[in-house]
C-alpha positions as CSV (number, residue, x, y, z in Angstrom):
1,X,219.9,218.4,159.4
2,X,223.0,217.4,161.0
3,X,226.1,215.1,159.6
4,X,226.2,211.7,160.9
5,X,228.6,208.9,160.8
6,X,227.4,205.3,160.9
7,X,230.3,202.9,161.9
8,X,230.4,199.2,162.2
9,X,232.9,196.3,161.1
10,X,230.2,194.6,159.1
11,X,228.5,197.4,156.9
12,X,226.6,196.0,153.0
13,X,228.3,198.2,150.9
14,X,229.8,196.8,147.4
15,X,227.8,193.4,148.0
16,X,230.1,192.3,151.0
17,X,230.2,192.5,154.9
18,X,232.8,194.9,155.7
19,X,234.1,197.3,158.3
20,X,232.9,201.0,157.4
21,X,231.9,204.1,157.8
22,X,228.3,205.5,156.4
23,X,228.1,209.3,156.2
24,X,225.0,210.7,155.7
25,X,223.4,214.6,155.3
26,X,220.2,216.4,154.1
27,X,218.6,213.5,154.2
28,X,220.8,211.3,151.5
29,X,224.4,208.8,151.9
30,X,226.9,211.8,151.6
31,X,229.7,209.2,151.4
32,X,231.0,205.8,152.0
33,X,234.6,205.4,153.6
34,X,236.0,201.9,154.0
35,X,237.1,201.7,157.4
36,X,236.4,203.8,160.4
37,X,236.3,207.9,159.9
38,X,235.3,210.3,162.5
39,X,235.1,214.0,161.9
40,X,234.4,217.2,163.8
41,X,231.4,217.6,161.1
42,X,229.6,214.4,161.7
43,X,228.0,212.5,164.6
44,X,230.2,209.6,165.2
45,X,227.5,206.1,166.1
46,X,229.2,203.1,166.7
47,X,227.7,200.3,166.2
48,X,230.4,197.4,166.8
49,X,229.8,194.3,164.9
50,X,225.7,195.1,164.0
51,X,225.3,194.8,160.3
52,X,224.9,198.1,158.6
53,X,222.8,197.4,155.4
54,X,220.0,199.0,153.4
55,X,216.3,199.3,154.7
56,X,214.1,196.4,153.8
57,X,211.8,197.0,151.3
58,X,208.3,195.8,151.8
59,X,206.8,195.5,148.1
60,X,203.2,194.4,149.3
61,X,201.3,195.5,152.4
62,X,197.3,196.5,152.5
63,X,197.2,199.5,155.1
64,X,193.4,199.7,154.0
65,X,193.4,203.0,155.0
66,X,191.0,205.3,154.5
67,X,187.4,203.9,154.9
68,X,189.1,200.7,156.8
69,X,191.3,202.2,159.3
70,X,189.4,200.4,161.7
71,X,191.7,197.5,160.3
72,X,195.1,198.8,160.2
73,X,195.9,202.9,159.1
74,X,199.0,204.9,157.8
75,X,200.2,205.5,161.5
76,X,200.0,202.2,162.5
77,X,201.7,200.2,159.1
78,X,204.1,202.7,158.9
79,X,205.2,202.4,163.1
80,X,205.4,198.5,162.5
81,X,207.1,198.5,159.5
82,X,210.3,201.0,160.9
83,X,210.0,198.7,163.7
84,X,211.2,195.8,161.3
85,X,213.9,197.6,159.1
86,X,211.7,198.6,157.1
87,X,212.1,202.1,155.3
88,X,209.7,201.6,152.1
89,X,206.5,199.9,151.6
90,X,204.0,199.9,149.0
91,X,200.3,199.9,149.5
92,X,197.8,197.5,147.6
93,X,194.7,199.1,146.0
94,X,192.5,197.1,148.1
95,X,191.5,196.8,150.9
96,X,190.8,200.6,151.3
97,X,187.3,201.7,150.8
98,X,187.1,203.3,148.1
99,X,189.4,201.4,146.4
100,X,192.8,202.7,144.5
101,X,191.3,202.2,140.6
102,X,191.4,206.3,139.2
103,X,192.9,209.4,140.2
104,X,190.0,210.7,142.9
105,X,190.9,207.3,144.9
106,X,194.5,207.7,144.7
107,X,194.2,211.7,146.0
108,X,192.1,209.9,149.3
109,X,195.2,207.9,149.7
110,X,197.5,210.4,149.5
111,X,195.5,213.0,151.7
112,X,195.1,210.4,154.2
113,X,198.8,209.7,154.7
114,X,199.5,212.8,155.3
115,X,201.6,213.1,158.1
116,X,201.5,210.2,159.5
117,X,204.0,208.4,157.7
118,X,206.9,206.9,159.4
119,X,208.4,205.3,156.6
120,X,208.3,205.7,152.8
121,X,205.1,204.7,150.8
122,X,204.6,204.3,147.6
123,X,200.9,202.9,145.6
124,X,200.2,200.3,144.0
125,X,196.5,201.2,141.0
126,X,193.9,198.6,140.8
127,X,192.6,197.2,137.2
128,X,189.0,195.7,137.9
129,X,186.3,194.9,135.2
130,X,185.3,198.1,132.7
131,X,187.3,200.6,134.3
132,X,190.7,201.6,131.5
133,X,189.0,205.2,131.8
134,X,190.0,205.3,135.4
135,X,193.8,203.2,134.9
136,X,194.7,205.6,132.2
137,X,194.2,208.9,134.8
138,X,195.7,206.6,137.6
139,X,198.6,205.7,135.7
140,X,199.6,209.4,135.1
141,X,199.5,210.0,138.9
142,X,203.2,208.1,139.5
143,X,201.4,204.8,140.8
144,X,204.4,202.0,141.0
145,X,202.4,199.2,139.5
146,X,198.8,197.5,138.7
147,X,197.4,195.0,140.7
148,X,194.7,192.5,139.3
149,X,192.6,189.6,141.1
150,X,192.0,185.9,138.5
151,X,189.9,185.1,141.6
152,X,187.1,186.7,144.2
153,X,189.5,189.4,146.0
154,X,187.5,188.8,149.3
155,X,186.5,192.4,148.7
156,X,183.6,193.2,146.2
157,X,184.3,196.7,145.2
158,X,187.1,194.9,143.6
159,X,186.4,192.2,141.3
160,X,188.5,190.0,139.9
161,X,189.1,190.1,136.1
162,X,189.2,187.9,133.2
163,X,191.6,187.5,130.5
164,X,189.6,189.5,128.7
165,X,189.4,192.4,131.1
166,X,193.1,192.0,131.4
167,X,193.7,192.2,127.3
168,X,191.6,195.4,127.4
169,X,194.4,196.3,129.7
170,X,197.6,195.6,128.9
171,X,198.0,197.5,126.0
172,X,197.7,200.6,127.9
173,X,200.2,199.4,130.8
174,X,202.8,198.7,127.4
175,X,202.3,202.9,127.0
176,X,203.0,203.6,130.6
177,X,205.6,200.8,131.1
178,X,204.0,199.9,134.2
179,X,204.2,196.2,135.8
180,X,200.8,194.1,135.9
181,X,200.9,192.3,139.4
182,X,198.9,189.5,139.8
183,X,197.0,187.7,142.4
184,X,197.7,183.6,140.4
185,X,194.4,181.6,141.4
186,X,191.9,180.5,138.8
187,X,188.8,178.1,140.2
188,X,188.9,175.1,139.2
189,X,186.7,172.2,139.0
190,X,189.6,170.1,141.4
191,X,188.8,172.0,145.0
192,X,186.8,169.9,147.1
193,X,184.9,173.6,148.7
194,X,182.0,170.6,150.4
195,X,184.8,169.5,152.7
196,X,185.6,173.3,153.9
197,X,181.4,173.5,153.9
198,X,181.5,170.1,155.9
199,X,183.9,170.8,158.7
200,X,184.3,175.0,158.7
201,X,187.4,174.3,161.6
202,X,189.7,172.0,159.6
203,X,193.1,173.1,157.8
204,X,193.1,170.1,155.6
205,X,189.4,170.7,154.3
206,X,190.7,174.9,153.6
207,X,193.6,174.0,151.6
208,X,192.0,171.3,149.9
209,X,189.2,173.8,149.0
210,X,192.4,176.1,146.9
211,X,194.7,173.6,145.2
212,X,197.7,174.4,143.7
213,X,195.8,174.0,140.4
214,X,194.4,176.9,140.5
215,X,198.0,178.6,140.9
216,X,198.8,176.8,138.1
217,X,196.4,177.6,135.6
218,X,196.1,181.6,136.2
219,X,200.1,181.9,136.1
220,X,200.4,179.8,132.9
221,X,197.6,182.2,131.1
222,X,199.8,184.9,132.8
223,X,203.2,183.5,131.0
224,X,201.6,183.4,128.0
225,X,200.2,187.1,128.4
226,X,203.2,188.4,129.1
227,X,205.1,186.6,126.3
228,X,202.1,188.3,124.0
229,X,202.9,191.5,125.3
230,X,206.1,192.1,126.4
231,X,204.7,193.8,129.2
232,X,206.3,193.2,132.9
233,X,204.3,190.8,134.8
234,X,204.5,189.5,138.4
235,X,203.2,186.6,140.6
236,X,202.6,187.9,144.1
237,X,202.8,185.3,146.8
238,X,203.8,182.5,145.1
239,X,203.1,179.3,147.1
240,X,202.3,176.6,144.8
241,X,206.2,174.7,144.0
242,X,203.7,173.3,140.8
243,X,204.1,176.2,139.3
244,X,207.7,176.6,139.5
245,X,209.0,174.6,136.6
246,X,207.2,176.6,134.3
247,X,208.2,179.9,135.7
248,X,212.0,178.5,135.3
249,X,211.0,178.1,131.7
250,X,209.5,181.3,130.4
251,X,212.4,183.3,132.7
252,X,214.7,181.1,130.4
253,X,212.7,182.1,127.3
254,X,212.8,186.2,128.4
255,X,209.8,186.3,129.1
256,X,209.7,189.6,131.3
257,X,208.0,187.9,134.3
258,X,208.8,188.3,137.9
259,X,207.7,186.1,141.5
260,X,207.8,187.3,144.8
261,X,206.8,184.8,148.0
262,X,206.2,185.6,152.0
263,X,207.3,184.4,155.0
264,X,204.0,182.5,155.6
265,X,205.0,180.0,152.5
266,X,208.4,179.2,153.7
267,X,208.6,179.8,157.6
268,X,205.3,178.0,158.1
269,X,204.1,174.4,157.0
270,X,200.5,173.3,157.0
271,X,201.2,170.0,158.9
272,X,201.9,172.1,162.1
273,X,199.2,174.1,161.6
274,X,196.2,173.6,164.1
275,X,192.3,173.1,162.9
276,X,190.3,176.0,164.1
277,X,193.3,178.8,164.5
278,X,192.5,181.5,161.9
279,X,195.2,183.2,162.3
280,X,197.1,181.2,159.6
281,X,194.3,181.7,157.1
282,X,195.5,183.7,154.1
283,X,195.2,182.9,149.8
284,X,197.0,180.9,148.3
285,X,197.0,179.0,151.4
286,X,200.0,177.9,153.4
287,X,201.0,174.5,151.5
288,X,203.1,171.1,153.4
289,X,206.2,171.3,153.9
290,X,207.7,169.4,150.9
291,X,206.4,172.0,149.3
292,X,207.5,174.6,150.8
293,X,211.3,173.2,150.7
294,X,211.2,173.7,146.7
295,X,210.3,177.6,147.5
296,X,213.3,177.7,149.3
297,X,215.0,175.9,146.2
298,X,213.1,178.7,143.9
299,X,214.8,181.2,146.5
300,X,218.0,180.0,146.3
301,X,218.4,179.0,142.3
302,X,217.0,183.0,141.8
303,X,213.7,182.3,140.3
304,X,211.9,184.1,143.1
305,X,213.1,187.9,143.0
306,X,212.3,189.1,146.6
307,X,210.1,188.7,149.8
308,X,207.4,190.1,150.8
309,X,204.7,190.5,153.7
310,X,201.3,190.7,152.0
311,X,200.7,192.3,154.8
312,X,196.6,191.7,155.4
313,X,195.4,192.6,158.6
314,X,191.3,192.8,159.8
315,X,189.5,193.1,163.0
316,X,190.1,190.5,165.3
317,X,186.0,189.8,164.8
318,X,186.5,189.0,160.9
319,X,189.2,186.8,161.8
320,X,186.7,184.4,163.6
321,X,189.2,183.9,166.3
322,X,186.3,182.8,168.5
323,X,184.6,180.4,166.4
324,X,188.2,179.3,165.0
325,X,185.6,179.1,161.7
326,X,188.6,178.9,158.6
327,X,185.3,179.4,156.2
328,X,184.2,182.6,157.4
329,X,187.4,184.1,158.7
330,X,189.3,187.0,157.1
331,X,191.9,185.4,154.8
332,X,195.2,187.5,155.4
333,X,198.1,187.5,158.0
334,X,199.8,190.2,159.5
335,X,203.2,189.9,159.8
336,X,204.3,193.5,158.8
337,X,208.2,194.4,160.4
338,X,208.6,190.8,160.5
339,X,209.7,189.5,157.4
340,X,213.4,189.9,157.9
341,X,213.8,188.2,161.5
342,X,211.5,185.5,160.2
343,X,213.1,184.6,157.1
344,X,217.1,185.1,158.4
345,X,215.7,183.0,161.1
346,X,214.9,179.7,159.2
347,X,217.6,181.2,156.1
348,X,220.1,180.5,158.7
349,X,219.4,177.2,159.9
350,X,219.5,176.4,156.3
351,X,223.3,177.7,155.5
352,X,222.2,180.2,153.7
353,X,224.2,183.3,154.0
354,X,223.4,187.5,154.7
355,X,225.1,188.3,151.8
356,X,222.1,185.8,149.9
357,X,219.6,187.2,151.9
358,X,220.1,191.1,152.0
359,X,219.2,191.6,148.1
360,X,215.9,189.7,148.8
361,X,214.8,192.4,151.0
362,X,216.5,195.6,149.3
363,X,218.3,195.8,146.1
364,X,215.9,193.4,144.1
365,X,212.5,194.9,145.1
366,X,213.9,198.2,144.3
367,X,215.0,197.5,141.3
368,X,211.6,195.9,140.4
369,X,209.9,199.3,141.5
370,X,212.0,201.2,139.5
371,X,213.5,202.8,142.4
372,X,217.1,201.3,142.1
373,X,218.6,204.6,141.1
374,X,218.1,205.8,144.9
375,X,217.0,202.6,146.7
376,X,218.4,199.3,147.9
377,X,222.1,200.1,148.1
378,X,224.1,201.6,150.2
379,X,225.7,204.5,148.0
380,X,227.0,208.0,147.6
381,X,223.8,209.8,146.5
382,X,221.6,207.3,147.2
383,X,218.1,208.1,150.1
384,X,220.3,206.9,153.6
385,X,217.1,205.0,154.0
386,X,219.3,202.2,156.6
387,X,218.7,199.7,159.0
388,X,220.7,198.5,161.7
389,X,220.2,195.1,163.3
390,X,221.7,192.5,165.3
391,X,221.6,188.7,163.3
392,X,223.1,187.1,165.8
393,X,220.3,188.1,168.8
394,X,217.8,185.6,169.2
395,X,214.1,186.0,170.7
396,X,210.4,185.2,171.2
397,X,207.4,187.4,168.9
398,X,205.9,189.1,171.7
399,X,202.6,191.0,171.4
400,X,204.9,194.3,172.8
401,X,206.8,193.5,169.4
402,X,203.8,194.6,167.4
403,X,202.8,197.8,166.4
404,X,200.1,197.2,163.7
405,X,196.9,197.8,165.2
406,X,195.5,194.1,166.1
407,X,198.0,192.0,167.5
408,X,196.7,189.3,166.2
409,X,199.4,187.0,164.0
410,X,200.6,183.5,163.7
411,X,204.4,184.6,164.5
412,X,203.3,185.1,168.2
413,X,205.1,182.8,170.2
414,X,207.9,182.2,167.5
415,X,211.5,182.0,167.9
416,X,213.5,184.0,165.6
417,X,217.0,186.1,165.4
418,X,217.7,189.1,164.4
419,X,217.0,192.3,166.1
420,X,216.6,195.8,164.3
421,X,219.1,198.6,166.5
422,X,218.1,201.5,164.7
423,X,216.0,202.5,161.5
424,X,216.9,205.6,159.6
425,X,214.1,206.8,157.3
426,X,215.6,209.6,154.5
427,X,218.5,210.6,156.8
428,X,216.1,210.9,160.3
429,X,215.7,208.4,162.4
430,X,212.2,206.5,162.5
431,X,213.2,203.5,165.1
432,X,213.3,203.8,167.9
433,X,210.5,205.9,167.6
434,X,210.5,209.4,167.4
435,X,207.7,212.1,166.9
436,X,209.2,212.8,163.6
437,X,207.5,211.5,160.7
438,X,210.5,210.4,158.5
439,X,208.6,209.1,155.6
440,X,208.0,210.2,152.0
441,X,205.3,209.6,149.5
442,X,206.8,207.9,146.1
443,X,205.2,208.3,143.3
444,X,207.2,207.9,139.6
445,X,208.5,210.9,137.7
């Protein structure tokens, strides 16, 4: 593999935006030299002014590959996300068939990624009812975390679990130091489900029918598990700003919890949203936008770690886009390769800067994965996983812009800025595409 030289005046290296020079070889960051350096060794690329920073890393995306290809598969996830910036993404349990929840499932995962990954991957185990047999052989495999459901999953061969299921658990994830991530809704008696019944097409009636009650409850029973346990605990797609004073509160306590949220909860608002478009349906639903503003506070203060995609695509059939039925539909967005533009787009308008949004997509997930000792930073030794973008270069979501297989999305039409140059995937480069297939499995030592 040959020596190249990445150059631009506004490279992430140190936490700033400087001018540099990122050389890289046999796949890792060789070196770092402030300034510009060219050698006979090493292909010089210039890159002018484009920011020069780590690859994003996307800590939740459902490939659902094997059994649900048909939906999205390794090839396609994997082309999207180097699309984006992305260089590493980890893959839910669900919505695969079979699902991730013993060490048979995880081998199908891992055979059918072979070769066809353009970025990294990493896997996430499932914990479902009566099945600690199967986490314990899972856990040995390298899997990065656990995922659990407090409510239906929308897939039955993986149901949700109780805190009793969960307590069966835990002790077991304590031995293995692994995190317990955690889909936050509990039913409760407060969702009005006969308006949803009443008039299937209505926004209002859908996130009516998931209040952020049930947010509420599961990640208070989740605080008080982790406090229990001292086990590392995470609330995935946060979206209810309920829940966030409470959150602030065990954080300030130590208790070892983590929060992620998506673009969908603070780039979109459920006042614009119109009746019968299924596109925007996902769990927890997309809130108002007074609500969403305190996200962007729970961004900003450092209560919510780092961003995500939940990346949960189906067949534009299951998505009802006919009947526009919100009921019925597939509850998921796909967004994957997008998070970046999307939330440096509205980040921007807001004041905040690159240097507060980089971590969000780079060092902070990888340190949550346990992968900050090669991941997330630009730095000698570290995987020259990079991406190379353009902030300043606004543009419209086209459906040319998607490579996940069903371009279906809510971002189509959107205006946002930033455009990715180049991706570099473990020294080769992934974007613009190439028939190489950059990526690694991850798995922990």
């Amino acid at each position: 593999m040959s020596t190249t030289a990445l150059y631009s005046t506004r490279v992430y290296y140190e936490e700033k935006l400087q001018e540099a020079t990122v050389v890289i070889k046999n796949g890792k960051i060789d070196f770092v030299v402030k300034g510009r350096y060219k050698s006979q060794e090493a292909v010089f690329e210039n890159y002018n002014d484009a920011v020069i920073m780590p690859g994003v890393i996307d800590a939740h995306v459902h490939i659902n590959d094997p059994g649900r290809e048909d939906w999205e598969g390794f090839e396609t996830a994997t082309k999207a996300a180097a699309y984006g910036g992305v260089t590493t993404l980890v893959d839910m349990p669900l919505n695969s068939s079979p699902v991730t929840v013993d060490k048979e499932k995880l081998e199908l995962k891992l055979k059918a990624s072979k070769n066809r990954l353009h970025v990294n991957c990493g896997f996430y185990a499932g914990v479902i009812p009566n099945n600690v047999e199967g986490l314990q052989e899972i856990l040995e495999e390298g899997v990065l975390g656990v995922k659990a459901f407090l409510s239906h999953s929308g897939i039955d061969e993986f149901p949700n679990v109780t805190e009793e299921d969960l307590r069966e658990a835990l002790p077991l994830l304590k031995k293995h130091n692994a995190t317990l991530l955690v889909h936050c809704e509990i039913e409760s008696e407060h969702a009005n489900s006969d308006l949803i019944k009443d008039a299937p097409k209505s926004y209002d009636a859908y996130l009516k029918s998931r209040p952020t009650d049930w947010e509420d409850k599961a990640i208070k029973m989740l605080i008080r598990l982790c406090d229990e346990y001292q086990v590392r605990m995470h609330v995935v797609h946060l979206s209810a700003a309920t829940s966030i004073e409470q959150l602030e509160m065990a954080q300030q306590l130590g208790v070892p919890i983590t929060v992620e949220t998506c673009p969908q909860y603070i780039c979109l608002n459920a006042e614009d949203i119109p009746d019968g478009d299924t596109r925007f349906k996902c769990a927890p639903p997309i809130r108002d936008r007074k609500n969403n503003e305190q996200l962007w506070g729970a961004i900003e203060s450092g209560l919510i770690d780092f961003i995500t995609t939940d990346h949960s695509p189906a067949t534009p059939n299951l998505k009802e886009l006919d009947s526009g039925n919100l009921l019925k539909a597939w509850g998921g967005i796909s967004s994957l390769g997008l998070a970046l533009q999307l939330v440096w787009h509205h980040a921007n308008t807001r004041g905040m800067s690159l240097l507060e949004l980089i971590p969000l997509f780079t060092k902070n997930p990888a340190k949550f994965l346990n992968l900050d000792d090669r991941k997330g930073e630009i730095k000698e030794g570290y995987d020259a996983d990079i991406c190379i973008w353009s902030p300043q270069t606004g543009y419209e979501v086209n459906e040319a812009m998607l490579h996940f297989k069903h371009k279906v999305s809510p971002y189509l039409g959107a205006k946002i800025k930033g455009k990715v140059i180049k991706t570099y995937v473990n020294g080769q480069q992934a974007y613009p595409f190439t028939d190489a297939y950059a990526g690694e499995v991850i798995l922990k030592n």
